[in-house]
PyMOL CGO cylinders between C-alpha atoms (Angstrom):
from pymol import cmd
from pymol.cgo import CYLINDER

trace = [
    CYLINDER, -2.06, -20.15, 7.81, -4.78, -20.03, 10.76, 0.3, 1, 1, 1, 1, 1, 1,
    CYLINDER, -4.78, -20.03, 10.76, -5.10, -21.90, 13.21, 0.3, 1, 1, 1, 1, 1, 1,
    CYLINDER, -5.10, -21.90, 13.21, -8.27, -23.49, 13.42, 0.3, 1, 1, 1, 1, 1, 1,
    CYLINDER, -8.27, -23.49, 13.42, -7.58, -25.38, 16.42, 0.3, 1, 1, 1, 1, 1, 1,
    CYLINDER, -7.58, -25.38, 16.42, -5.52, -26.83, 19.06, 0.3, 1, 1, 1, 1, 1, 1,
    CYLINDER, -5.52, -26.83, 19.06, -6.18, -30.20, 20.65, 0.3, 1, 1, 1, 1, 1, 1,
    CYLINDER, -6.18, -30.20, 20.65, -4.37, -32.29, 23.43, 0.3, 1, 1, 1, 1, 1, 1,
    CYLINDER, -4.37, -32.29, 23.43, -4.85, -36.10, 24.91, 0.3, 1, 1, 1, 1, 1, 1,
    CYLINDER, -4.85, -36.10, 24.91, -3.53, -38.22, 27.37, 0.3, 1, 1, 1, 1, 1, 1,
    CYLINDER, -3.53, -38.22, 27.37, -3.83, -41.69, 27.71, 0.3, 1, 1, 1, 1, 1, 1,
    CYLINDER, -3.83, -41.69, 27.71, -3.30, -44.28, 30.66, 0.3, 1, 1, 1, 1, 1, 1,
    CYLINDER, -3.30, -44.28, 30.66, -1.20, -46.79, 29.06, 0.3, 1, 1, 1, 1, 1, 1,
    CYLINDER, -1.20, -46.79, 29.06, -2.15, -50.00, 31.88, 0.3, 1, 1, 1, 1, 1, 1,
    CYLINDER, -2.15, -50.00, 31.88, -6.20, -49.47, 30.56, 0.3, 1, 1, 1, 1, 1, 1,
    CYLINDER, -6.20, -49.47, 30.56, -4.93, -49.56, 26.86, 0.3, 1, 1, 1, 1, 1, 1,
    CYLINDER, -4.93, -49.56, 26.86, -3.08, -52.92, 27.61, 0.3, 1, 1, 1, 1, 1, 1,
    CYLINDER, -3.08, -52.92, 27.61, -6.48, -54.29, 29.73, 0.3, 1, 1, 1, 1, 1, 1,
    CYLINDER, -6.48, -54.29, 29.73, -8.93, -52.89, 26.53, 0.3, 1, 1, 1, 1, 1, 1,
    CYLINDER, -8.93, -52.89, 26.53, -6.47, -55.12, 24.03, 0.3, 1, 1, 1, 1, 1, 1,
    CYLINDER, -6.47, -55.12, 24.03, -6.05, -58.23, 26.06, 0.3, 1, 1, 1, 1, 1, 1,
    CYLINDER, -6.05, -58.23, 26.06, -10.00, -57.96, 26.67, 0.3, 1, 1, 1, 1, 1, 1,
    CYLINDER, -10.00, -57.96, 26.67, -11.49, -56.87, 23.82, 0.3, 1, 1, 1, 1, 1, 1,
    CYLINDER, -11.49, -56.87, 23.82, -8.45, -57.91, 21.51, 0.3, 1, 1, 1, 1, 1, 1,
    CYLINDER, -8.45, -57.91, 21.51, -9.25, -57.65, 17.65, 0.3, 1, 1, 1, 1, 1, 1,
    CYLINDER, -9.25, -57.65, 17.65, -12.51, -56.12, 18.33, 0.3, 1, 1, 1, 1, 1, 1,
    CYLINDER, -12.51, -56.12, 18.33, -11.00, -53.25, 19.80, 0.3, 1, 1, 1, 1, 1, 1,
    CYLINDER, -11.00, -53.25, 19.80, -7.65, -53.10, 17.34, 0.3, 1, 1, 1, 1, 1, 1,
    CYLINDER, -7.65, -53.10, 17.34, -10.60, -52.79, 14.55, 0.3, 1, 1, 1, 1, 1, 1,
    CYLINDER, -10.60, -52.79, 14.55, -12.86, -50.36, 16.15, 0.3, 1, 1, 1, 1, 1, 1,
    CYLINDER, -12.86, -50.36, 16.15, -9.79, -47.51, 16.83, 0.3, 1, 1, 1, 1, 1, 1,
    CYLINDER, -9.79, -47.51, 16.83, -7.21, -48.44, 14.43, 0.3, 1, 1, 1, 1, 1, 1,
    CYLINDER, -7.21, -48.44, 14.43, -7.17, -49.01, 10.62, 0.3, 1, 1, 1, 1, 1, 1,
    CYLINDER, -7.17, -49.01, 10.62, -5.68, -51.79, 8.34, 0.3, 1, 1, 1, 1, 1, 1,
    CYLINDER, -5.68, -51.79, 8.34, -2.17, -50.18, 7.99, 0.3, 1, 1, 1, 1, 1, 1,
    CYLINDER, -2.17, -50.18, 7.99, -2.37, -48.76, 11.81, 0.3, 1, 1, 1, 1, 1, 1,
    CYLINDER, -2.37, -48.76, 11.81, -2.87, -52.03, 12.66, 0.3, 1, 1, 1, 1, 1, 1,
    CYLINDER, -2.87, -52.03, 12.66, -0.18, -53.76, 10.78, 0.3, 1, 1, 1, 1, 1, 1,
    CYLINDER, -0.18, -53.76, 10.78, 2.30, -51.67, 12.30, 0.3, 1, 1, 1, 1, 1, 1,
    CYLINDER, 2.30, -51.67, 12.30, 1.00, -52.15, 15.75, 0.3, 1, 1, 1, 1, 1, 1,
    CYLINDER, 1.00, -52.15, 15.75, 1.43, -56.19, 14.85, 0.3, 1, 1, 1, 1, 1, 1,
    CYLINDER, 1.43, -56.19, 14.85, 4.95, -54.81, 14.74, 0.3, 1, 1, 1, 1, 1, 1,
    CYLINDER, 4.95, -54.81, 14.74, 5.55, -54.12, 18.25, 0.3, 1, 1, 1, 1, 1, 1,
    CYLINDER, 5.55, -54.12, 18.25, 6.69, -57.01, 20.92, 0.3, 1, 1, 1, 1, 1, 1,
    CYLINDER, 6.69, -57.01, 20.92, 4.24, -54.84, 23.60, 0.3, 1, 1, 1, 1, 1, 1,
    CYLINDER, 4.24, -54.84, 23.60, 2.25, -52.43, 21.47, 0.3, 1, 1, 1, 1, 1, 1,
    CYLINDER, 2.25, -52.43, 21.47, -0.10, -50.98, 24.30, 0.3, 1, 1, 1, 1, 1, 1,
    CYLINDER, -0.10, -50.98, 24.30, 2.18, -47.40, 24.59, 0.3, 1, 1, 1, 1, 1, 1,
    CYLINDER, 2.18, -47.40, 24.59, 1.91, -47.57, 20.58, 0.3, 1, 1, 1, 1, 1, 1,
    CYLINDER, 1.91, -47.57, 20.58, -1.41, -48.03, 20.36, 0.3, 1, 1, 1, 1, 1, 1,
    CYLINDER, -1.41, -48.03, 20.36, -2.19, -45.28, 23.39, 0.3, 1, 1, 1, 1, 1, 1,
    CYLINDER, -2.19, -45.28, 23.39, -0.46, -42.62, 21.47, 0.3, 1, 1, 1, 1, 1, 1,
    CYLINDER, -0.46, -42.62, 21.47, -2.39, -43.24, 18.65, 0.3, 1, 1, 1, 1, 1, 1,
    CYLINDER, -2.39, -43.24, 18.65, -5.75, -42.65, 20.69, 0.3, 1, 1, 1, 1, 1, 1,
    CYLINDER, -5.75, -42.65, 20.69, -4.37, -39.79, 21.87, 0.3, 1, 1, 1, 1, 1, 1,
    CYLINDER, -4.37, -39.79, 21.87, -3.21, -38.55, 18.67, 0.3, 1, 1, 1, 1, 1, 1,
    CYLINDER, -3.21, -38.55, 18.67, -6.87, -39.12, 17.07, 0.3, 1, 1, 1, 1, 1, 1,
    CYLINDER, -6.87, -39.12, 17.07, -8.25, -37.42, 20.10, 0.3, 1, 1, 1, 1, 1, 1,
    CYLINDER, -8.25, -37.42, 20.10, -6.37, -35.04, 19.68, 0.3, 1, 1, 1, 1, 1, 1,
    CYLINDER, -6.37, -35.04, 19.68, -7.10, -33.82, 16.34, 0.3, 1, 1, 1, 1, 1, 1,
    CYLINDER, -7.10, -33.82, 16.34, -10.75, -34.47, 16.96, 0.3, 1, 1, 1, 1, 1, 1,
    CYLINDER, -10.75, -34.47, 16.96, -10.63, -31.71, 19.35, 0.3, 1, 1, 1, 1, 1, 1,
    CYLINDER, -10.63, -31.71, 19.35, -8.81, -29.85, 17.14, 0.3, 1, 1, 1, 1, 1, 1,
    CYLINDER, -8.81, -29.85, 17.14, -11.32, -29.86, 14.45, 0.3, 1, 1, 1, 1, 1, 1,
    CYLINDER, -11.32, -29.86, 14.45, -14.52, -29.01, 16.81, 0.3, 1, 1, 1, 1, 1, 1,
    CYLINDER, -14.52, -29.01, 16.81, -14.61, -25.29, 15.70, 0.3, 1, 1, 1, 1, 1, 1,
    CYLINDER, -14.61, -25.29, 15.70, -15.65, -26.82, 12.07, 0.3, 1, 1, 1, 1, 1, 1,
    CYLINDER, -15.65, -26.82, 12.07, -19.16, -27.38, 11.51, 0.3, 1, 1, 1, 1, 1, 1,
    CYLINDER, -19.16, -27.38, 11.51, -19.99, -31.14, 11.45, 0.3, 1, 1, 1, 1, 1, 1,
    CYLINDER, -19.99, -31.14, 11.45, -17.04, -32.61, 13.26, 0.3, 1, 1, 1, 1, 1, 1,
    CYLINDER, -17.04, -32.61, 13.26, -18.78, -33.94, 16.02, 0.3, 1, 1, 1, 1, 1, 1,
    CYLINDER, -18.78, -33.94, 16.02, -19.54, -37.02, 13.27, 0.3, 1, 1, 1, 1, 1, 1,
    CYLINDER, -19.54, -37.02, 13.27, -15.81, -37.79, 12.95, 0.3, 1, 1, 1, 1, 1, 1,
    CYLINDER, -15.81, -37.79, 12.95, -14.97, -41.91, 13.03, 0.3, 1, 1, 1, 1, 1, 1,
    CYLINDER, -14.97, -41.91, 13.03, -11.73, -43.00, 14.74, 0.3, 1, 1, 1, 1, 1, 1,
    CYLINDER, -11.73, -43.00, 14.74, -10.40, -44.58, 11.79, 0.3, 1, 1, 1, 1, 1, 1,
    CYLINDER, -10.40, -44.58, 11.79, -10.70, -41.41, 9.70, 0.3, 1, 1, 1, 1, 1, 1,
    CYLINDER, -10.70, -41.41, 9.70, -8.14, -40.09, 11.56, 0.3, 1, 1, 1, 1, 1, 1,
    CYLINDER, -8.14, -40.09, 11.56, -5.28, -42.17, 11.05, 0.3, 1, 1, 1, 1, 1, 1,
    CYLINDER, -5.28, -42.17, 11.05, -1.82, -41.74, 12.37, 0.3, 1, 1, 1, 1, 1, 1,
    CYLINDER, -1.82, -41.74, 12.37, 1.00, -42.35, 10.28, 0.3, 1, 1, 1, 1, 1, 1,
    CYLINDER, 1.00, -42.35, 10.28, 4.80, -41.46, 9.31, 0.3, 1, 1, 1, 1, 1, 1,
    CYLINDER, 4.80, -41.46, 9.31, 6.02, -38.88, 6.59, 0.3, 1, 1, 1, 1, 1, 1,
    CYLINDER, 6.02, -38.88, 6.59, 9.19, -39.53, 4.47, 0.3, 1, 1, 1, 1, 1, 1,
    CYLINDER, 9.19, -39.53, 4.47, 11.61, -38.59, 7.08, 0.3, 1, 1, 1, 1, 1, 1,
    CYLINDER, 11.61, -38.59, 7.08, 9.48, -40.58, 9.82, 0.3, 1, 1, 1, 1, 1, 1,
    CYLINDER, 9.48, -40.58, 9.82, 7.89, -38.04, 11.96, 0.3, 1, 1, 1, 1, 1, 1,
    CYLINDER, 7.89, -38.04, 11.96, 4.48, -39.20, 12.51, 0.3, 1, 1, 1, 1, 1, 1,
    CYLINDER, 4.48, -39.20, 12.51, 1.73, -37.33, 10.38, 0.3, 1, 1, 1, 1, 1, 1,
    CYLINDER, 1.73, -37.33, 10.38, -1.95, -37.90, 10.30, 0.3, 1, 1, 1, 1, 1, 1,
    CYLINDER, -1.95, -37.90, 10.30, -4.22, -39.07, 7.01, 0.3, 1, 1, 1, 1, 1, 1,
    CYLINDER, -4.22, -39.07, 7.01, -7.85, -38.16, 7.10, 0.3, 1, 1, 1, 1, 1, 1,
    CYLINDER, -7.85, -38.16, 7.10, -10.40, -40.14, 5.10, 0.3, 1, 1, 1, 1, 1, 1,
    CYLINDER, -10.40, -40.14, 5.10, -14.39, -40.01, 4.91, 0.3, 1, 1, 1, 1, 1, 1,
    CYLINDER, -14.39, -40.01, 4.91, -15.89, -37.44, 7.18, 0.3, 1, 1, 1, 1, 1, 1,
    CYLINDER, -15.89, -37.44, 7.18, -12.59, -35.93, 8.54, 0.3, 1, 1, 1, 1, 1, 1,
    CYLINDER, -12.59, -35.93, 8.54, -10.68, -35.64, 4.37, 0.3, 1, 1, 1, 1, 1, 1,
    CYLINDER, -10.68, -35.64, 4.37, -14.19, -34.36, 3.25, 0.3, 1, 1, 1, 1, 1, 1,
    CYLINDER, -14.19, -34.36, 3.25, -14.27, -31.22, 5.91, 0.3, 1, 1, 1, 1, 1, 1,
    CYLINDER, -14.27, -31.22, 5.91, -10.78, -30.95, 5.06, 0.3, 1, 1, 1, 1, 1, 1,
    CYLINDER, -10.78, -30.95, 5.06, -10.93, -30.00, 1.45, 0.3, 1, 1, 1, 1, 1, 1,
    CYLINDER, -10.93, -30.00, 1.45, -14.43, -27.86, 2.46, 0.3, 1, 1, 1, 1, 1, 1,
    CYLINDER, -14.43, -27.86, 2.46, -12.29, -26.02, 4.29, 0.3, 1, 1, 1, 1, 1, 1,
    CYLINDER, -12.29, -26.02, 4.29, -9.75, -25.77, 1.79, 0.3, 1, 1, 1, 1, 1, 1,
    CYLINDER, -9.75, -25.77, 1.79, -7.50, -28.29, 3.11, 0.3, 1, 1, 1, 1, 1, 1,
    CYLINDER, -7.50, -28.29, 3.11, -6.34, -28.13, 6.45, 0.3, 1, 1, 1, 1, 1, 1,
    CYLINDER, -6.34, -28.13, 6.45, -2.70, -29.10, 7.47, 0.3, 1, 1, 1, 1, 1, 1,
    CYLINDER, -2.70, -29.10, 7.47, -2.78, -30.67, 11.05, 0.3, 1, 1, 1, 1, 1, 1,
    CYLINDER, -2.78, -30.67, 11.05, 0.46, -30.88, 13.00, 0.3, 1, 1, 1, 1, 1, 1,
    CYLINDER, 0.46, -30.88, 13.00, 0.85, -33.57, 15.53, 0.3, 1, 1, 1, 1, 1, 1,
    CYLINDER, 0.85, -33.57, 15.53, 3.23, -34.75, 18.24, 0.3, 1, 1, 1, 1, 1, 1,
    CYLINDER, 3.23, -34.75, 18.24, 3.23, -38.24, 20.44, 0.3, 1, 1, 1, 1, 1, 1,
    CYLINDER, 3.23, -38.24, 20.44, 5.18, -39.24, 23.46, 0.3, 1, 1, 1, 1, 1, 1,
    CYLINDER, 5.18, -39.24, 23.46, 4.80, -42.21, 25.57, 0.3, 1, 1, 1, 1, 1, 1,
    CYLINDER, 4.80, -42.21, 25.57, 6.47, -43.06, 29.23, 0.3, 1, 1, 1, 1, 1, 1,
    CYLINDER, 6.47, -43.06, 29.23, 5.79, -46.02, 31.40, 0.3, 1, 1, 1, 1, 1, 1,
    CYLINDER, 5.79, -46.02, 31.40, 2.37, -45.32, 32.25, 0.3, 1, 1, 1, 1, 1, 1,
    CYLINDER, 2.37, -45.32, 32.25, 0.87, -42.98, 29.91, 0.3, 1, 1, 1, 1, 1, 1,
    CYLINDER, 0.87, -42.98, 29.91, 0.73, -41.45, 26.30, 0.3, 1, 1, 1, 1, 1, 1,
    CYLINDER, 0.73, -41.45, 26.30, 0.15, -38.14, 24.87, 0.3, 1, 1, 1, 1, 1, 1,
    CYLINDER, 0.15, -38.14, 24.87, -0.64, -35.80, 21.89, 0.3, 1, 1, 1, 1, 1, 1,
    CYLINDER, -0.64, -35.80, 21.89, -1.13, -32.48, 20.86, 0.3, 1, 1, 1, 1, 1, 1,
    CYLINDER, -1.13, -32.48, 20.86, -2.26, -31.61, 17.86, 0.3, 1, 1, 1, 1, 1, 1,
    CYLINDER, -2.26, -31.61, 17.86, -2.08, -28.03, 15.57, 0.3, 1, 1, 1, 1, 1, 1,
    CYLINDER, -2.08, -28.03, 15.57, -5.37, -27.92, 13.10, 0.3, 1, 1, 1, 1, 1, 1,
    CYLINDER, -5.37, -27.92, 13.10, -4.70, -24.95, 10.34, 0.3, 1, 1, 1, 1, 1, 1,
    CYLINDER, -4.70, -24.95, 10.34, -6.20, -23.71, 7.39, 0.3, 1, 1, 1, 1, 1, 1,
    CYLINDER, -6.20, -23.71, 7.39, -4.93, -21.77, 4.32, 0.3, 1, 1, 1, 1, 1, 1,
]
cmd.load_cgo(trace, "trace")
């Protein structure tokens, strides 16, 4: 494997919870998709949820600049999920799965933490 990049977010958990009670579904639509936001539906508060997601896609969006054509990436083709034993993984569709498989499919490694006031990510881009 190669590393293709590296890519780290952080994200203030109080302007999360103002950009959902402002711009509500809107918002939940534009950064999150269908099954991201079922699970955030899930959660009595999900603002620290929902903040280590952003920073999650963030983070593998920075992770993927050294690929041609990544600047295009959407924020719901990065989508942050769980694998079978319920780490959480990421999913790439359109743009993001596309420059994936051009580039021979790249495995992206991801961690999330959130505390009171803010979330974080980091996120390991390789290729074969």
């Amino acid at each position: 494997m190669t590393v293709v990049g590296v890519g780290i977010d952080l994200v203030d958990l109080e302007r999360v919870r103002v950009l959902l009670a402002n711009k509500g579904e809107k918002a939940m639509t534009r950064f999150f998709s269908e099954r991201e936001r079922s699970y955030l539906a899930t959660k009595t508060d999900p603002a620290g949820h929902a903040a280590a997601r952003i920073a999650a896609k963030e983070a593998v969006y920075k992770a993927m600049q050294s690929i041609p054509g990544a600047r295009s990436i959407g924020w719901r083709e990065i989508e942050v999920s769980r694998d079978a034993d319920g780490k959480p993984a990421i999913e790439l569709h359109g743009l993001a799965a596309r420059l994936s498989e051009e580039n021979g499919g790249l495995r992206i490694q991801i961690s999330l933490t959130h505390a009171a006031s803010s979330a974080g990510a980091i996120a390991i881009v390789e290729a074969s």
